[in-house]
C-alpha positions as CSV (number, residue, x, y, z in Angstrom):
1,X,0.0,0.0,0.0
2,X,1.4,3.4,-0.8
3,X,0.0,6.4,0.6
4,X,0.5,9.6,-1.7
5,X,-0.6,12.9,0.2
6,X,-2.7,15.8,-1.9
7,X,-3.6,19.4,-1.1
8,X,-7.5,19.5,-1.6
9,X,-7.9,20.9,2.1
10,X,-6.2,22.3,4.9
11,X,-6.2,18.4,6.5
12,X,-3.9,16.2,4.4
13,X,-5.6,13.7,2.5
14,X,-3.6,10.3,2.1
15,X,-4.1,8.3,-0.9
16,X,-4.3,4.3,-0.8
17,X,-5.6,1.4,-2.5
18,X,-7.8,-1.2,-1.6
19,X,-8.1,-4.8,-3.6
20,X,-12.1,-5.8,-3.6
21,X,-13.9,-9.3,-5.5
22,X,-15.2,-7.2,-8.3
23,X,-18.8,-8.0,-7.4
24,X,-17.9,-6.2,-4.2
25,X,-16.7,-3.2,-6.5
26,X,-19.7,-3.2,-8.9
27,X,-21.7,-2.9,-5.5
28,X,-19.9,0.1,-4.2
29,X,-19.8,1.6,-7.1
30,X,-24.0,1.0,-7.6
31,X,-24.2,2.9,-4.1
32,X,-21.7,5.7,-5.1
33,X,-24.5,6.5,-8.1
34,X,-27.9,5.5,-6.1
35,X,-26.6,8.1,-3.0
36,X,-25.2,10.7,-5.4
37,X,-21.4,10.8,-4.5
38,X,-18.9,12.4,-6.6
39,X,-16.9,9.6,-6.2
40,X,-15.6,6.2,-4.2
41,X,-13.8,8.1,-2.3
42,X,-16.6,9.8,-0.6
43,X,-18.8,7.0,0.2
44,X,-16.3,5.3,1.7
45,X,-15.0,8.4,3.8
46,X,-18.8,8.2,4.9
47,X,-19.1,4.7,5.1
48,X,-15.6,4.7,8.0
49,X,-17.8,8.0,9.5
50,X,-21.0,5.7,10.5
51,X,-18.7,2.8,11.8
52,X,-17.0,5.2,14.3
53,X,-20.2,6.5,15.3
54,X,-21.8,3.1,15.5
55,X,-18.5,2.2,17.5
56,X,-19.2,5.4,19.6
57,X,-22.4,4.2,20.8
58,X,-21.2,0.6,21.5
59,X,-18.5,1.6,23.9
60,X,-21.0,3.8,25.6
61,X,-18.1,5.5,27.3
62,X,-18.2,9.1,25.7
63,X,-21.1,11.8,25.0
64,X,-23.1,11.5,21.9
65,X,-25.7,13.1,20.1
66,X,-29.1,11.4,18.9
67,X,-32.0,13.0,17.3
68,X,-35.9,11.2,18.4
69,X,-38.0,11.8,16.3
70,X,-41.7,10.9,16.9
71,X,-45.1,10.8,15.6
72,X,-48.1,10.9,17.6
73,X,-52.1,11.9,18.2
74,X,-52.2,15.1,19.9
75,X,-55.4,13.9,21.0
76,X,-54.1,11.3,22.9
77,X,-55.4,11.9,26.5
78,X,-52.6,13.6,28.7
79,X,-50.0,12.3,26.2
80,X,-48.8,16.0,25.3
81,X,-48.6,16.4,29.4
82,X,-46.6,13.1,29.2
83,X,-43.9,13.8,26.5
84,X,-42.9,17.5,28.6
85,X,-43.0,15.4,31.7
86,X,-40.4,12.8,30.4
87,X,-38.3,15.9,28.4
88,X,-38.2,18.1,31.8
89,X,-36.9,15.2,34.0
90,X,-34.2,14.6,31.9
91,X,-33.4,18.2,31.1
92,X,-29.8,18.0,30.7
93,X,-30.2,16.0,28.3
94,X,-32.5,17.4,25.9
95,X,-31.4,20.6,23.8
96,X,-34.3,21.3,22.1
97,X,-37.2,20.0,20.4
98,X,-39.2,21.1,17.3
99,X,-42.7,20.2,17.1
100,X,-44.9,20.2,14.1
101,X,-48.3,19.8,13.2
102,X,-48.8,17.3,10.6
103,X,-52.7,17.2,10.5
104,X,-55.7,17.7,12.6
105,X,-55.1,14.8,14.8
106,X,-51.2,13.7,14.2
107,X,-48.1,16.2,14.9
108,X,-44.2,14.9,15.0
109,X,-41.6,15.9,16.6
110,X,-37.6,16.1,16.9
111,X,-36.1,15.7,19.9
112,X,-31.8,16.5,19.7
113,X,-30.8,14.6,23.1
114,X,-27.2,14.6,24.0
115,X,-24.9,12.0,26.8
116,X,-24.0,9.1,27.6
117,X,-25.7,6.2,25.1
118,X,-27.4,4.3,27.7
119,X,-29.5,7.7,28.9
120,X,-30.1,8.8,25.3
121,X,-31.5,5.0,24.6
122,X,-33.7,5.1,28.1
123,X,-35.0,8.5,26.9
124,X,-36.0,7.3,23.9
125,X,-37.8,3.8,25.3
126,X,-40.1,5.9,27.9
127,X,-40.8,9.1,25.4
128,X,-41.4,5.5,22.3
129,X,-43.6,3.7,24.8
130,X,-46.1,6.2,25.6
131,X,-50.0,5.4,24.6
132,X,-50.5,7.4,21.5
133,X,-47.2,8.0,19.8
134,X,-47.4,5.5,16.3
135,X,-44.0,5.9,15.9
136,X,-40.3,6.6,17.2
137,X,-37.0,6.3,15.8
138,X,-33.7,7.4,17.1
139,X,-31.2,8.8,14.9
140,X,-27.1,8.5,16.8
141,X,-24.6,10.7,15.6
142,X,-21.7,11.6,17.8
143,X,-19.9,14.8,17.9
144,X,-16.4,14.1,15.0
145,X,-14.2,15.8,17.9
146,X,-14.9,13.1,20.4
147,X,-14.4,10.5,16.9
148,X,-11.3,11.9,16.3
149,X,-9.6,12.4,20.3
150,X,-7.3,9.2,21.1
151,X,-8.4,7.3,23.8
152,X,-6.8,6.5,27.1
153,X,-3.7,4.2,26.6
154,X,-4.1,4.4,22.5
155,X,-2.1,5.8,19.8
156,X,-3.0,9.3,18.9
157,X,-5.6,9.2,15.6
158,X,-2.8,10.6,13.1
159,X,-1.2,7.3,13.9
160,X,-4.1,4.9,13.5
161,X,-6.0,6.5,10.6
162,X,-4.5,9.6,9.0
163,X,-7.4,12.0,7.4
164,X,-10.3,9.5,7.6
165,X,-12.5,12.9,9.2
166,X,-12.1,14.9,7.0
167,X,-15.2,17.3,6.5
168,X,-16.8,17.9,3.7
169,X,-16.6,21.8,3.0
170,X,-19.9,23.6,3.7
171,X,-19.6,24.9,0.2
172,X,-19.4,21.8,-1.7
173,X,-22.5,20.0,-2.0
174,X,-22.5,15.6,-2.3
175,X,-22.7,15.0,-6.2
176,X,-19.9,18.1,-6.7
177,X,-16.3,17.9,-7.6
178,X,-13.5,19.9,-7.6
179,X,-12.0,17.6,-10.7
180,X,-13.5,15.9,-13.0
181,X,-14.3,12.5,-12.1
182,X,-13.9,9.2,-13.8
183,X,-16.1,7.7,-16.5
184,X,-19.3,7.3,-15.1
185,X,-18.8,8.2,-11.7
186,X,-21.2,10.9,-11.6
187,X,-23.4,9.4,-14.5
188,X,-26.8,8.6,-13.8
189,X,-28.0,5.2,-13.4
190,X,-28.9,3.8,-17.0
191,X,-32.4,3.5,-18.2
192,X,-34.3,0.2,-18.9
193,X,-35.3,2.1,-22.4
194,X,-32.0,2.2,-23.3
């Protein structure tokens, strides 16, 4: 493996290659069109991202962020009473919530919830397994600071897995590129007409 460094952002990049079963490879490269990615290179970047954060949550050691998102009948006796009950006794937890009205009967609502795993995940259970709310799903995230710090008796990350955080710029949108990219990267799927 050689690693070749370029200067696309202030955080250097390092080149490398991988060897994948070329039905592995036609895969990635059906998901690099279906999601809209410029290129590999960026799926996979995002691909390492959700493992650290999955790995985040498994360790259960550090703060992490989770969004809960519910749906649920505003008519629902005392439910409404309920959900501000269960978001006041864990205040420290919960930053804020956005609550929208969906129809007459059925609102949602986003709850961003930050701390440990475990408290985030028992939030989510009680506000889940109320009478009246037809759906709940938590989304986990964690912050890429507390991805990126070494651990306790661990290498720092330069050492482990130089440039695998890199963010993407708030000015370049998933589907851009700053060169072009390689035959049919970027193309769209092709049509059962054609």
């Amino acid at each position: 493996m050689q690693d070749s460094p370029t200067s696309d952002s202030k955080e250097q990049t390092i080149r490398f290659s991988v060897s994948l079963p070329a039905s592995l490879l036609a895969e990635l490269d059906r998901r690099v069109v279906r999601r809209g990615y410029a290129s590999r290179s960026e799926l996979v970047r995002d691909l390492i991202r959700e493992r650290m954060i999955d790995d985040a949550w498994a360790r259960g050691e550090e703060e992490v962020c989770g969004v809960l998102t519910i749906g649920y009948d505003h008519h629902q006796r005392d439910l409404a009473d309920k959900l501000v009950e269960i978001q006041h006794a864990h205040g420290a937890h919960v930053h804020c919530a956005t609550h929208i009205h969906l129809d007459h009967h059925n609102c949602l609502e986003c709850i961003v919830l930050r701390g440990r795993p475990a408290e985030i995940e028992q939030i989510s259970l009680e506000i889940g397994g109320l009478r009246g709310v037809h759906f709940a799903r938590l989304t986990r995230t964690a912050p890429l600071g507390n991805l990126n710090a070494p651990r306790r008796g661990t290498a720092s990350p330069q050492e482990h897995a130089p440039a695998i955080l890199k963010e993407r710029p708030a000015n370049r949108k998933r589907g851009s590129s700053r060169r072009d990219t390689m035959a049919g990267r970027n193309a769209p799927p092709p049509s059962a007409n054609t």
